[in-house]
ZAVEXKOL-622066 format. One record per residue: x, y, z of N, C-alpha, C, O in turn; residue number from 1; residue in one letter. Coordinates in nm, 3 decimals. Layout:
+---------+---------+---------+---------+---------+---------+---------+---------+---------+---------+---------+---------+-----+------+
|      nX |      nY |      nZ |     caX |     caY |     caZ |      cX |      cY |      cZ |      oX |      oY |      oZ | pos | code |
+---------+---------+---------+---------+---------+---------+---------+---------+---------+---------+---------+---------+-----+------+
|       X |       Y |       Z |       X |       Y |       Z |       X |       Y |       Z |       X |       Y |       Z | NUM |    A |
...
+---------+---------+---------+---------+---------+---------+---------+---------+---------+---------+---------+---------+-----+------+
This chain:
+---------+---------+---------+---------+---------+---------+---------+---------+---------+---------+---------+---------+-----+------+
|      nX |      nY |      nZ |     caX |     caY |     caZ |      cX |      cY |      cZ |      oX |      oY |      oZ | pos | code |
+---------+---------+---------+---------+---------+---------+---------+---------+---------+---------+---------+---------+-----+------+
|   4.138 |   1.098 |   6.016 |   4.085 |   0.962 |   6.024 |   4.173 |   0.877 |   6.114 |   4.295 |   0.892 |   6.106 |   1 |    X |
|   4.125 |   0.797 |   6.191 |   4.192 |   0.699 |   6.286 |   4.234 |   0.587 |   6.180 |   4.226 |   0.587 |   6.057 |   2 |    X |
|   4.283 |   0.490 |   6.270 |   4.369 |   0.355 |   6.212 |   4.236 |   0.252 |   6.165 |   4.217 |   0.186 |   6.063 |   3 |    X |
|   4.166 |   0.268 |   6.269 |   4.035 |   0.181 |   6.246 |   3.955 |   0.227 |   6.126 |   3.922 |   0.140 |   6.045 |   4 |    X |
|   3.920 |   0.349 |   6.103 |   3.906 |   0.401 |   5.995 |   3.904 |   0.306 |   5.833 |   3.816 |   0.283 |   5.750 |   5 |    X |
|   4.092 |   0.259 |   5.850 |   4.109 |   0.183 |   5.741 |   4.174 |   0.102 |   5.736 |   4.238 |   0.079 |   5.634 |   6 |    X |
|   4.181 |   0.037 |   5.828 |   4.238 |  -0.083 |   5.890 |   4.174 |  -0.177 |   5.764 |   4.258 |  -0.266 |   5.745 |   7 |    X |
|   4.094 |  -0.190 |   5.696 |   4.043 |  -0.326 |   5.608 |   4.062 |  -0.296 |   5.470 |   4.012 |  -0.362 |   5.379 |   8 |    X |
|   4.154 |  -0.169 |   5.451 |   4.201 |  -0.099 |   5.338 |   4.424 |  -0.146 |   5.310 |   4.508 |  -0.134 |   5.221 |   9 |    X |
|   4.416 |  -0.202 |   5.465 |   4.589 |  -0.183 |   5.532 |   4.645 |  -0.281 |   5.366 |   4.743 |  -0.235 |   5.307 |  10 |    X |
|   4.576 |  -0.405 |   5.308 |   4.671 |  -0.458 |   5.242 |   4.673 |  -0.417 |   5.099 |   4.727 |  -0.492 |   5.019 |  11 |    X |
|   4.615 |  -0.298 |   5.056 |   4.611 |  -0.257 |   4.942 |   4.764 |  -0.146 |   4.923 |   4.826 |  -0.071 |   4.998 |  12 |    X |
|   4.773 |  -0.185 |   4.792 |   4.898 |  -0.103 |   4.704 |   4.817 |   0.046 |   4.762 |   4.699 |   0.067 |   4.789 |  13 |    X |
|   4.937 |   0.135 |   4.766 |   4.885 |   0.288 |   4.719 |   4.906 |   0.342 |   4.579 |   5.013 |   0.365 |   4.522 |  14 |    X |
|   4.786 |   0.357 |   4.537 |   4.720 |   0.425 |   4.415 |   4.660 |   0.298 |   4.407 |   4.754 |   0.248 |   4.469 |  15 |    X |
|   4.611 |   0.234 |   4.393 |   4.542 |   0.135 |   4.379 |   4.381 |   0.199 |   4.365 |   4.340 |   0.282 |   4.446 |  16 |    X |
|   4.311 |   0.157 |   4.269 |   4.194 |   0.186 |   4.202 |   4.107 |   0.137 |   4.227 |   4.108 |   0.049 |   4.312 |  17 |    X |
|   3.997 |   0.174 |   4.165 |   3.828 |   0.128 |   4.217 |   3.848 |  -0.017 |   4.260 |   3.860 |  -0.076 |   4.367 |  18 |    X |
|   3.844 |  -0.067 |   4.069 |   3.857 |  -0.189 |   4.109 |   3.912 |  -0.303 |   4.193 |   3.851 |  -0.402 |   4.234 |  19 |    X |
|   4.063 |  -0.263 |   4.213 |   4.096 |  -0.317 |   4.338 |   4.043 |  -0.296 |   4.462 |   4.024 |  -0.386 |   4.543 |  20 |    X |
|   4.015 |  -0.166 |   4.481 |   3.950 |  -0.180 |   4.644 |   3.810 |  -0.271 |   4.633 |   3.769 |  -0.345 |   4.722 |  21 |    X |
|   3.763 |  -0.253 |   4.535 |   3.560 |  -0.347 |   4.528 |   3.662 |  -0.477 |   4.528 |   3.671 |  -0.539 |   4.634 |  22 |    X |
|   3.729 |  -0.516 |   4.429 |   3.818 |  -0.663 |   4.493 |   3.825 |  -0.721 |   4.622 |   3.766 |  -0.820 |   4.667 |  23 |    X |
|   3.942 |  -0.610 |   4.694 |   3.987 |  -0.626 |   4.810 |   3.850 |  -0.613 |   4.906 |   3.854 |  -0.680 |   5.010 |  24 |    X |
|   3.769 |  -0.559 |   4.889 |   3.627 |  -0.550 |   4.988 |   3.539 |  -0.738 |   4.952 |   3.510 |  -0.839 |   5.016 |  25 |    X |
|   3.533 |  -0.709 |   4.872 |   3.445 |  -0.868 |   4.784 |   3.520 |  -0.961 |   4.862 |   3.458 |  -1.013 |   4.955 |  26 |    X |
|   3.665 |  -1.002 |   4.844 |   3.723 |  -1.121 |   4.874 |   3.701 |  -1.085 |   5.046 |   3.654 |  -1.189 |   5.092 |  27 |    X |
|   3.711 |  -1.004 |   5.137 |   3.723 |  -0.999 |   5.279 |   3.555 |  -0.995 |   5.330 |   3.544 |  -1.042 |   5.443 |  28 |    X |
|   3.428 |  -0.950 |   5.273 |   3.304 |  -1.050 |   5.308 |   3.280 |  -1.150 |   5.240 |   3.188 |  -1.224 |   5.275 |  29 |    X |
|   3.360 |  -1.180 |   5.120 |   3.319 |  -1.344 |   5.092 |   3.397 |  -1.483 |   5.219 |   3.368 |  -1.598 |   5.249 |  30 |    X |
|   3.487 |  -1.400 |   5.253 |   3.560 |  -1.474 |   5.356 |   3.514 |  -1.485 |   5.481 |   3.525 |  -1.590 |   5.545 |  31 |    X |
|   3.441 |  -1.344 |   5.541 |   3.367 |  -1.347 |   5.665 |   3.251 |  -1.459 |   5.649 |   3.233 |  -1.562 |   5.714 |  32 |    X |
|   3.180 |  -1.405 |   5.541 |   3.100 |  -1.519 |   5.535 |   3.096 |  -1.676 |   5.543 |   3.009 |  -1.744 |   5.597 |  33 |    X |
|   3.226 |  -1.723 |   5.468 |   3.234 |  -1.851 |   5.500 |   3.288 |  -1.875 |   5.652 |   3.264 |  -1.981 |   5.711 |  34 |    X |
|   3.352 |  -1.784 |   5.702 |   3.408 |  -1.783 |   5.833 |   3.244 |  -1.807 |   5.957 |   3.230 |  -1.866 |   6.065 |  35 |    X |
|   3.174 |  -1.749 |   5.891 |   3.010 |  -1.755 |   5.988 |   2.934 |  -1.895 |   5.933 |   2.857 |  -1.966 |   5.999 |  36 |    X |
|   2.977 |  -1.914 |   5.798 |   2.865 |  -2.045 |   5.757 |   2.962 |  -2.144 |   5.846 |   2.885 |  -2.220 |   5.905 |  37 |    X |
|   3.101 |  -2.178 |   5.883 |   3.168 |  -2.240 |   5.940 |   3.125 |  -2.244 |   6.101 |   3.093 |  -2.348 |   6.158 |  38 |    X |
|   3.129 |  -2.142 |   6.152 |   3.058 |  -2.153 |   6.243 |   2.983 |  -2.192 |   6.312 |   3.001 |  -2.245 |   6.422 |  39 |    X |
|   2.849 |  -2.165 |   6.234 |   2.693 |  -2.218 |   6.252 |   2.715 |  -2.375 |   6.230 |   2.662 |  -2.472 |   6.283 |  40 |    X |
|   2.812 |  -2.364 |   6.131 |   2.764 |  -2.570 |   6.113 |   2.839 |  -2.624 |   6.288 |   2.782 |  -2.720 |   6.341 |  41 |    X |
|   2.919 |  -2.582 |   6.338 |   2.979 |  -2.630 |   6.408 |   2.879 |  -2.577 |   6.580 |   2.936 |  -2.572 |   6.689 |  42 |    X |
|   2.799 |  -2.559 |   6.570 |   2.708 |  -2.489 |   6.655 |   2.594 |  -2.606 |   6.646 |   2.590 |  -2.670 |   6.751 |  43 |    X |
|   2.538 |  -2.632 |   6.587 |   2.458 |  -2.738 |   6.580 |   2.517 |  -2.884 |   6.613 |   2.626 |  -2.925 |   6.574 |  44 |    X |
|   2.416 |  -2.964 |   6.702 |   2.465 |  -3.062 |   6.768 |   2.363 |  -3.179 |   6.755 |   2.242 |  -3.169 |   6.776 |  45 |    X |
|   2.421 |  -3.277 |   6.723 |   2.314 |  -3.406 |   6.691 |   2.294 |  -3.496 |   6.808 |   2.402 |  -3.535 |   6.851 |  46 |    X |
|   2.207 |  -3.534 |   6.862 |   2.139 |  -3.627 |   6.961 |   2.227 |  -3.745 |   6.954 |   2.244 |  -3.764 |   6.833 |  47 |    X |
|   2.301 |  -3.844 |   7.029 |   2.366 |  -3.936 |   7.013 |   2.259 |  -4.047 |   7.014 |   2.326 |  -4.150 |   7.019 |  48 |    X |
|   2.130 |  -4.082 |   7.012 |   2.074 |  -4.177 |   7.006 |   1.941 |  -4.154 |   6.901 |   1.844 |  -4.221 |   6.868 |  49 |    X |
|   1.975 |  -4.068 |   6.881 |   1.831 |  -4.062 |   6.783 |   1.905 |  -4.018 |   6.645 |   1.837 |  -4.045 |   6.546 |  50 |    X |
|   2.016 |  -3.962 |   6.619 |   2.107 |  -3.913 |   6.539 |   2.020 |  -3.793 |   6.476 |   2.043 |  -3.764 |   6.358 |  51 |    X |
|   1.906 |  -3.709 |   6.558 |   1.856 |  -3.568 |   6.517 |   1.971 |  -3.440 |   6.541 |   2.054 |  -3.412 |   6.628 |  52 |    X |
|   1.929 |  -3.381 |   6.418 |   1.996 |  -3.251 |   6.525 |   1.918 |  -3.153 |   6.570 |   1.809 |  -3.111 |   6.533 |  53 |    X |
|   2.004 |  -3.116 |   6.669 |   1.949 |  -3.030 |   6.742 |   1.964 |  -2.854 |   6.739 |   2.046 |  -2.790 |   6.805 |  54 |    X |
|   1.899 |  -2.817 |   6.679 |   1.956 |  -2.647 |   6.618 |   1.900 |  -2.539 |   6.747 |   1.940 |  -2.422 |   6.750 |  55 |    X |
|   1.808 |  -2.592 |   6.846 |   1.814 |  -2.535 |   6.894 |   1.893 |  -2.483 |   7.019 |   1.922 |  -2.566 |   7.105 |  56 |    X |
|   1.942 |  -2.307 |   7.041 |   2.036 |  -2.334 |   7.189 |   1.989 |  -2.330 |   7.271 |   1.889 |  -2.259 |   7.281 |  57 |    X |
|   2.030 |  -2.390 |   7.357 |   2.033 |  -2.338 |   7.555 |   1.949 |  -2.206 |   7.557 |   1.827 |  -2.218 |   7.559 |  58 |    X |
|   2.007 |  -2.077 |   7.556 |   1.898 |  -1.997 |   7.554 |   1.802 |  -2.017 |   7.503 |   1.707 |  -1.984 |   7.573 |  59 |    X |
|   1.771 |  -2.062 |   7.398 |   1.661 |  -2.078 |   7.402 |   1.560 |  -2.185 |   7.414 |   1.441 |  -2.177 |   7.384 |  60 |    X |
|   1.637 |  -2.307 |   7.473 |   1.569 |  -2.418 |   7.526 |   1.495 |  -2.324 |   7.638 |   1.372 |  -2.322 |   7.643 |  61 |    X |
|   1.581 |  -2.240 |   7.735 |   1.571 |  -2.172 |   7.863 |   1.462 |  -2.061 |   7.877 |   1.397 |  -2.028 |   7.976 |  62 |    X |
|   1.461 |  -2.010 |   7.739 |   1.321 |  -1.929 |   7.711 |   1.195 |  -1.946 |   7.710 |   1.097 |  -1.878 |   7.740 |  63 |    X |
|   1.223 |  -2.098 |   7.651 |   1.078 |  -2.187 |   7.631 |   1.046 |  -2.231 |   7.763 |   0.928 |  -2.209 |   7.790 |  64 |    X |
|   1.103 |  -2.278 |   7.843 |   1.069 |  -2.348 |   7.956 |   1.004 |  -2.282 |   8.043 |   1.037 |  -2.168 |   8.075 |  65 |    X |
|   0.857 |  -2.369 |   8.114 |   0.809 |  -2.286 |   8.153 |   0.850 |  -2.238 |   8.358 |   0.907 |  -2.315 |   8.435 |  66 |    X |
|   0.789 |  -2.060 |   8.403 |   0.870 |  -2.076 |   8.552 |   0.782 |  -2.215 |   8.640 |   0.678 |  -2.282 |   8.643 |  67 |    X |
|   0.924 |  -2.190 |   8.709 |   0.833 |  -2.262 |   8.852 |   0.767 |  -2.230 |   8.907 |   0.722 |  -2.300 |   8.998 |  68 |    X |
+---------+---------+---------+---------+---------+---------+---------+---------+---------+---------+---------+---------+-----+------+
């Protein structure tokens, strides 16, 4: 097995048991997750005169638009 392998295993004790690893797994996507809900809020952008927001992006303002 490579490093990558278990690289998201690196801060666990050895012998460490079920339960700790479902722990150690639980707490590192409960964290990604807030790390992405953080994200997204900061991705969305509100209109300075109408105070809407605006969820949609560039690509895809750019999708919609029709060619010349």
């Amino acid at each position: 097995m490579s490093d990558n392998d278990t690289d998201h295993l690196a801060n666990l004790s050895d012998g460490a048991g079920c339960a700790e690893v479902w722990e150690h797994l639980s707490e590192q996507r409960e964290d990604a997750a807030a790390d992405a809900d953080s994200e997204s809020d900061d991705d969305e952008s509100v209109d300075a005169e109408t105070g809407d927001a605006d969820s949609e992006s560039d690509s895809e303002k750019e999708a919609a638009a029709p060619c010349p």
